[in-house]
C-alpha positions, 0 to 999 in steps of 0.5 A, spaced: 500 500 500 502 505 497 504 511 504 501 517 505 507 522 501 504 529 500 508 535 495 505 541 496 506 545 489 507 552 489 510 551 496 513 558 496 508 562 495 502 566 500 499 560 499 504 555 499 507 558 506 499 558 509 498 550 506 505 549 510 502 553 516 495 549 516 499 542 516 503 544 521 496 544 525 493 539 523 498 533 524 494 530 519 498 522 518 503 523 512 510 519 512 513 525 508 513 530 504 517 534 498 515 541 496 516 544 489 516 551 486 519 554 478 526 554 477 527 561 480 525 558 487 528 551 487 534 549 492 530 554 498 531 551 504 523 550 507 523 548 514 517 545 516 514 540 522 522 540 526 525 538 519 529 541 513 527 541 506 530 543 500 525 546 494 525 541 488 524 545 481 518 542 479 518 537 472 514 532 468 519 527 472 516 530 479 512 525 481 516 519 478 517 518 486 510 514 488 507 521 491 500 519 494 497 526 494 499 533 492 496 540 494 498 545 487 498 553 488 501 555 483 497 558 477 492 556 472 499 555 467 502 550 472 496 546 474 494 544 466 501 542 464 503 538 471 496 536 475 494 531 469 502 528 469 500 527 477 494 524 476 497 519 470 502 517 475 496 515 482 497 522 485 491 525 486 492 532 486 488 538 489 488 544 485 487 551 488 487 555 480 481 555 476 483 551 471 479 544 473 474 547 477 468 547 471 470 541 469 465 536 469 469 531 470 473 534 476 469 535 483 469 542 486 468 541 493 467 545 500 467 540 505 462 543 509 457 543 503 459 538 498 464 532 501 459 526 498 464 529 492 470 527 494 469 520 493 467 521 485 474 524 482 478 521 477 485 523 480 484 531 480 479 535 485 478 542 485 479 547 490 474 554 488 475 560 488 476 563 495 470 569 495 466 563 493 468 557 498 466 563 504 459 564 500 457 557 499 459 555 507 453 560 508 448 559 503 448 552 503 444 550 509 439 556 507 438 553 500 436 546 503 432 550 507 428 555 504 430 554 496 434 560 494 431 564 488 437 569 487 442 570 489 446 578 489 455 579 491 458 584 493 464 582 495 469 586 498 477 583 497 483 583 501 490 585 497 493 578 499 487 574 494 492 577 489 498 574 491 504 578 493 505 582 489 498 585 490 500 585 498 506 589 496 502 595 491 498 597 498 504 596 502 509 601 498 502 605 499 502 605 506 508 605 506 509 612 502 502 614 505 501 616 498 498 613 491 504 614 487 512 614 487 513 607 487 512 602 481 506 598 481 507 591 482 499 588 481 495 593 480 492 597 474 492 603 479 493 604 486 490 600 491 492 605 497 486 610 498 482 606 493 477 601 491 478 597 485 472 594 481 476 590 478 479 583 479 481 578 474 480 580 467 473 583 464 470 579 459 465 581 453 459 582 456 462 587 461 463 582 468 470 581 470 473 573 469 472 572 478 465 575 477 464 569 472 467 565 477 463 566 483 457 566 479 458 559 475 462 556 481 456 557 486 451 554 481 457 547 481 457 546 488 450 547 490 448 543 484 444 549 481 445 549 475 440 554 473 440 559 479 439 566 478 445 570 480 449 577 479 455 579 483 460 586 483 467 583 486 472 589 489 479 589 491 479 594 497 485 596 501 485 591 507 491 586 507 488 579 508 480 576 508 475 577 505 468 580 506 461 580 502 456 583 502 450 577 500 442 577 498 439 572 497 431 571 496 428 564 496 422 561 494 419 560 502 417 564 507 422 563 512 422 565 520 429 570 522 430 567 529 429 560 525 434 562 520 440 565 525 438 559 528 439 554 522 447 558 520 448 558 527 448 551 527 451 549 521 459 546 521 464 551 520 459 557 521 461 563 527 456 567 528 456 574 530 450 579 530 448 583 535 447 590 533 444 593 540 452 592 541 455 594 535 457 587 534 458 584 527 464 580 524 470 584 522 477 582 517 480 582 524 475 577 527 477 572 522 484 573 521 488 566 522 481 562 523 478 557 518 471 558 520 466 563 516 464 569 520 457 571 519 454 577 522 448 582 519 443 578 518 437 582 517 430 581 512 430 585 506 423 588 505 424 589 498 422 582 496 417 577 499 422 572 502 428 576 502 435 575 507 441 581 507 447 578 510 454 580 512 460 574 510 467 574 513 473 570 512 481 568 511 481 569 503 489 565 504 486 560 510 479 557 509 479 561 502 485 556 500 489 553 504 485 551 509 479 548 504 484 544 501 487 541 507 480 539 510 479 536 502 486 532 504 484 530 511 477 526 508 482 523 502 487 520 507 480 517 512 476 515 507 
């Protein structure tokens, strides 16, 4: 039987490193583990669990050395050349890009909404977009219970969803106090001071390429192929997490006390929402924790059966990182 060896591809980057950090939590049972990285990060030193490992640059050959799992964070490029070459070797490979997500073939899962996926793979397992993992946590249970009807995003998100380079452009803001002065890493216009609505590519029909993505992931992972819903994405000048503002209209009527109490006690859900004591979730709240923050809970009186919420999460943890650890946990006990 072949041992539970794990590579983390993309270990250098802001995921890779959260990916490490999570795993250094959870002791999950892995005999072993390699990390691998472009040539430009190869021969690193990574330490991690009380050892040392060098980076390993990353070839068609990588995964001739019997790896049973591997967790990939390095672009979409990266993740259609190589995942399949895993995959063809027995590995099964658990993708953060946005490569194989809308593949029919290849699950894309949440834990806590959809884990009876896992079980239906052919060697590669999607992980989704990081504003749509926080979204689906919350609005699965409500789905279940009251048929949603529509759903409307805005969605309001952390430079660290841009990687490191996005970290740096609001940094050298800060840093400068200032919205020029400096080169842009990231960013078509600087994100210090600034709200931009504008992530990922725009398309054709005038969305952006991660407003698709939440539309068209959330319609997979709910099995609602046919659901209405529209979204706005903007990147806001906050480190980490992200934060949505979300409204949903459904088919039933529904009591409020009966739904708070249906998310409340729903898995990986935190509820905070008590406005006598201005008390709602924060980016603050939810930085280095993996459950989904859900506050403002309030109807919306323009509809006949209509929610308003308010979600917050670690983009880089549950958003990620964590999601795709808790997808290699079931793996590892099934």
């Amino acid at each position: 039987m072949r041992e539970n060896k794990l590579a983390i591809v993309g270990a250098t980057g802001l995921v890779g490193q959260t990916i490490l950090k999570v795993l250094e939590e959870k002791k999950l049972p892995i005999e072993d583990y390699v990390f691998f990285a472009s040539s430009k990060s190869a021969g690193k030193k990574i330490k991690f669990l009380e050892n040392e490992y060098i980076v390993q640059e990353l070839t068609p050959n990588s995964f001739d050395e019997d790896i049973s799992h591997a967790i990939f964070s390095a672009g979409g490029t990266v993740a259609k050349n190589f995942a399949p070459i895993a995959a063809s070797k027995g590995c099964v490979v658990i993708d953060n890009s946005s490569s194989f997500r809308m593949d029919t073939n290849v699950p894309l899962v949440v834990p806590e909404v959809n884990p009876e996926e896992i079980s239906l793979h052919h060697g590669i397992i999607a992980n989704p977009n990081c504003s749509t993992i926080q979204a689906v946590v919350a609005l699965k249970p409500l789905d279940e219970a009251y048929h949603i009807k529509r759903i409307v995003y805005s969605t309001y998100q952390a430079v660290s969803g841009a990687g490191q380079k996005g970290v740096i452009d609001l940094e050298n803001g800060i840093r400068h106090n200032s919205s020029s002065g400096y080169e842009l890493q990231k960013f078509p216009i600087p994100i210090f001071n600034n709200c931009l609505p504008h992530i990922d590519v725009f398309l054709e029909n005038g969305y952006t390429k991660e407003e698709e993505k939440m539309i068209n992931e959330t319609r997979k992972i709910l099995k609602r192929p046919d659901l209405a819903i529209t979204a706005t994405t903007v990147r806001v000048p906050v480190l980490n997490s992200h934060s949505e503002a979300i409204n949903v209209e459904f088919e039933k009527d529904f009591e409020l006390s009966a739904l708070k109490e249906n998310l409340q006690k729903s898995s990986g859900i935190v509820i905070k929402d008590d406005t006598n004591f201005e008390t709602y979730p924060t980016t603050l709240d939810t930085n280095g924790k993996d459950e989904v923050f859900i506050g403002r809970i309030r109807r919306d009186f323009s509809v006949k059966s209509g929610v308003n919420l308010w979600v917050v999460a670690d983009n880089l943890r549950k958003g990620a990182a964590s999601n795709a650890v808790q997808i290699l946990e079931k793996l590892i006990s099934c």
